[in-house]
N, C-alpha and C positions, 0 to 999 in steps of 0.2 A: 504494500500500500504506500504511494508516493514512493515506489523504489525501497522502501524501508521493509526489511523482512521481522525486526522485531516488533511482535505488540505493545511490549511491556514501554516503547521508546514515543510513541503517537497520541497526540491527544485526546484522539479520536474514543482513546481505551482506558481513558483515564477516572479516578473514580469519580469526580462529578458530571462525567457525559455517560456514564453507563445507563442510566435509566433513561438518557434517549434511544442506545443503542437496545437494548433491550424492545423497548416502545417500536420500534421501527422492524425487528426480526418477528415481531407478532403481527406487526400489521402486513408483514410480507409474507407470512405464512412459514414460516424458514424456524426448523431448528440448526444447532450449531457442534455435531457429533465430536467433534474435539478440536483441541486447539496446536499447533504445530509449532514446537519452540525449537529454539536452535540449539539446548543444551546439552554438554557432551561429559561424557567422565574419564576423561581417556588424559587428562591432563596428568604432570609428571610429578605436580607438588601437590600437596594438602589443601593450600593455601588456596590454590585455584579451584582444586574439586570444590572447595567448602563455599565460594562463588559462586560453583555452579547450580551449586542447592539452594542457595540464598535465590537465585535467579527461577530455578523451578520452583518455590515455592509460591514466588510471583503470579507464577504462570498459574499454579494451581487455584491459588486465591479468584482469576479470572476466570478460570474454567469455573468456577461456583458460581459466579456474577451473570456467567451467558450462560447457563444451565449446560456447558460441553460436560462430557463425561471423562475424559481425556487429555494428558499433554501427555506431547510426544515429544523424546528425546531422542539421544543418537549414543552408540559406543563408539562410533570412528572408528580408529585405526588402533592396530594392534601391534608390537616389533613384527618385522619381519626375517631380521637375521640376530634377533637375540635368544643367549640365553633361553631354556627352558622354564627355566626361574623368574627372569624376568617379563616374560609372556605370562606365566600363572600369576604375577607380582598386578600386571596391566589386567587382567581379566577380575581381579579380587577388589580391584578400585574402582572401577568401572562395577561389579554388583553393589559392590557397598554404596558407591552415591546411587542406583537405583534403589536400594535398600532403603538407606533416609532419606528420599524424595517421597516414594512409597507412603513411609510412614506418617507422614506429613498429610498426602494425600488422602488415606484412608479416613484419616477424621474428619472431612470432608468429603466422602463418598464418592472419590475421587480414582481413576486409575491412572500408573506412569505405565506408557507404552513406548521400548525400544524398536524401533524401525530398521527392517533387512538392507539396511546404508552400508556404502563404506567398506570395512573390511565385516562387518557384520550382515552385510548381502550372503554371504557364507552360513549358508543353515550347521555349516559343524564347526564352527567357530560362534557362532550365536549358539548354539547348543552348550558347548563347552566354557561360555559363562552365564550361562541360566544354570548350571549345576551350584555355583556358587551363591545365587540368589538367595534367599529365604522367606522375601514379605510376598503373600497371595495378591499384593495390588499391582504386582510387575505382572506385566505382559506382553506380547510381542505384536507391534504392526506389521503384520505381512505386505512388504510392496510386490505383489505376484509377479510384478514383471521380472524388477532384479535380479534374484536367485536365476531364476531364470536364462537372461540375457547375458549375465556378468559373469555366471559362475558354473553354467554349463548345465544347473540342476532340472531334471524333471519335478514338473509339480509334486508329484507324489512322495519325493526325494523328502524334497523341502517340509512337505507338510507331516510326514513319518516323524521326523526330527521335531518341529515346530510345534504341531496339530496343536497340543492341549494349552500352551500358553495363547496359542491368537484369539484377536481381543478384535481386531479393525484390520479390515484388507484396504491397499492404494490398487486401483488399475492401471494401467497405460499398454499400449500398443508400439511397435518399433516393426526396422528394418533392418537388412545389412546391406548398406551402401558402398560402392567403391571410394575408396579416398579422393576426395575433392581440395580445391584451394579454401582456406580460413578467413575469412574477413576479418577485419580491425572489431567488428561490434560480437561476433560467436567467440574470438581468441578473448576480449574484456571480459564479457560472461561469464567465459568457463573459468579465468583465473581471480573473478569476485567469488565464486561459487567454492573453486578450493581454498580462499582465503575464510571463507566461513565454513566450511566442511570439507578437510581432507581428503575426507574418502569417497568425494563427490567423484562420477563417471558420466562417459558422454555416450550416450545413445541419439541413431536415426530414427526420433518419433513420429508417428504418420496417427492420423483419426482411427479413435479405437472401432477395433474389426476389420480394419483396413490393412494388419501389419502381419505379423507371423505370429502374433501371441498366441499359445492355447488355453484361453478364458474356458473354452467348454472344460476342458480337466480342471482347470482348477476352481470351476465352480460346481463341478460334481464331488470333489475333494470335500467341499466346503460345504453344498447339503446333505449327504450323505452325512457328513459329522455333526449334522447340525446347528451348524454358523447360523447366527440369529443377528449377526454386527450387522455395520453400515459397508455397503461397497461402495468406493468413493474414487470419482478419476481423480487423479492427480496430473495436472499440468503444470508446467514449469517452465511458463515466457521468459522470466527473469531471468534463468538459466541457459536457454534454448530460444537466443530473439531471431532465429530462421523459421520456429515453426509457427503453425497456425495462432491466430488469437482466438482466448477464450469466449468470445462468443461467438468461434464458428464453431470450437470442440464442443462445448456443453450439450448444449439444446439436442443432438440427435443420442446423446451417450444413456441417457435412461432406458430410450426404447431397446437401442442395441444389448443392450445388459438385460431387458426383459426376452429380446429373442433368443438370448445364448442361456440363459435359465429356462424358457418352455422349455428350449431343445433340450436339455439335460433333464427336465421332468419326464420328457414323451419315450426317452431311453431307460427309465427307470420305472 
């Protein structure tokens, strides 16, 4: 909003406007399924995790305010050539700050949901710091594309691993493109995006059901087990100023998700 990814920084969000913003999602018929923070726990000192909590609790306080059920965080990145020690070292800091975010949120009926980002696109790397976890208010966003597109997984891969913690699935559709030249405004994007999320990656996004995604598997994964969440597209102009604007993607993206659901009820 105005370029600005944080809420917590907008006036807009502030607590003497919220009882417009509220007034305004009723009269537009609009709930607000959760809120997307950019917090991370993957930092190397105390000092900064304990910001970050200071920062998600923020977040949480908002999510009470617009009745979301949700903030969404990130684990980012993980060493890549250290230590075994020091990877289990990263994985226990990263539970712990969802651990007292969690807790925080719970007394506000609140959930923290970590997002398949990053290097935690990796359902066995997000596996393998969900073991260390403890609070029942952590849970995992599925972005179904990621795993997916990033990390080679079959849905079924991912959601074996994943299933019982997903709380909120992201959609999106892609391609694989031949490598093209970069312009000045996609190179600015992508290096704002890894300047606020490392483990940020570049995909060819195209209008969902238009791409190679297989939404039918992963929305039979997802009835099948039950999933009673929000399926929600995710776009990301900010990131990606080549692809469509939001108001060419939205408007057709409910029906398409209703036809890829019949289809998966009429197989079952």
């Amino acid at each position: 909003m105005h370029r600005e990814t944080d809420l917590l920084q907008l006036s807009e969000f502030r607590p003497g406007n919220l009882n417009t913003r509220r007034r305004e999602l009723a009269d537009a018929g609009l709930k607000v399924c959760g809120l997307a923070s950019s917090v991370r726990f993957d930092y190397p000192t105390r000092k900064e995790r304990d910001e970050q909590v200071d920062i998600g609790r923020a977040y949480v306080d908002l999510a009470r305010e617009l009745g979301a059920g949700f903030v969404r965080v990130f684990g980012d990145v993980v060493p890549k050539n250290g230590a075994p020690a020091e990877r289990q070292s990263v994985m226990r800091h990263i539970a712990d700050g969802l651990d007292r975010l969690a807790e925080y949120a719970a007394t506000l009926e609140r959930s923290i949901l970590i997002e398949t980002h990053g290097d935690f696109t990796s359902s066995v790397i997000m596996r393998e710091m969900l073991e260390f976890v403890q609070h029942p208010a952590v849970g995992v966003l599925w972005d179904t594309h990621h795993p997916w597109r990033f990390f080679g997984e079959d849905p079924a891969e991912t959601f074996e691993r994943l299933g019982p913690w997903i709380r909120h699935t992201h959609w999106k559709d892609s391609v694989i493109r031949a490598e093209r030249p970069v312009d000045d405004a996609v190179r600015e994007a992508a290096e704002a995006a890894h300047k606020l999320m490392s483990g940020h990656q570049h995909a060819d996004y195209v209008l969902f059901g238009e791409g190679e995604f297989p939404a039918s598997e992963c929305m039979q994964l997802l009835t099948r087990a039950g999933y009673d969440g929000w399926y929600s597209l995710e776009w990301e102009k900010m990131w990606h100023p080549e692809i469509e604007g939001p108001e060419v993607v939205l408007p057709p993206f409910p029906e398409m998700l209703k036809t890829v659901w019949q289809a998966v009820q009429s197989e079952t």
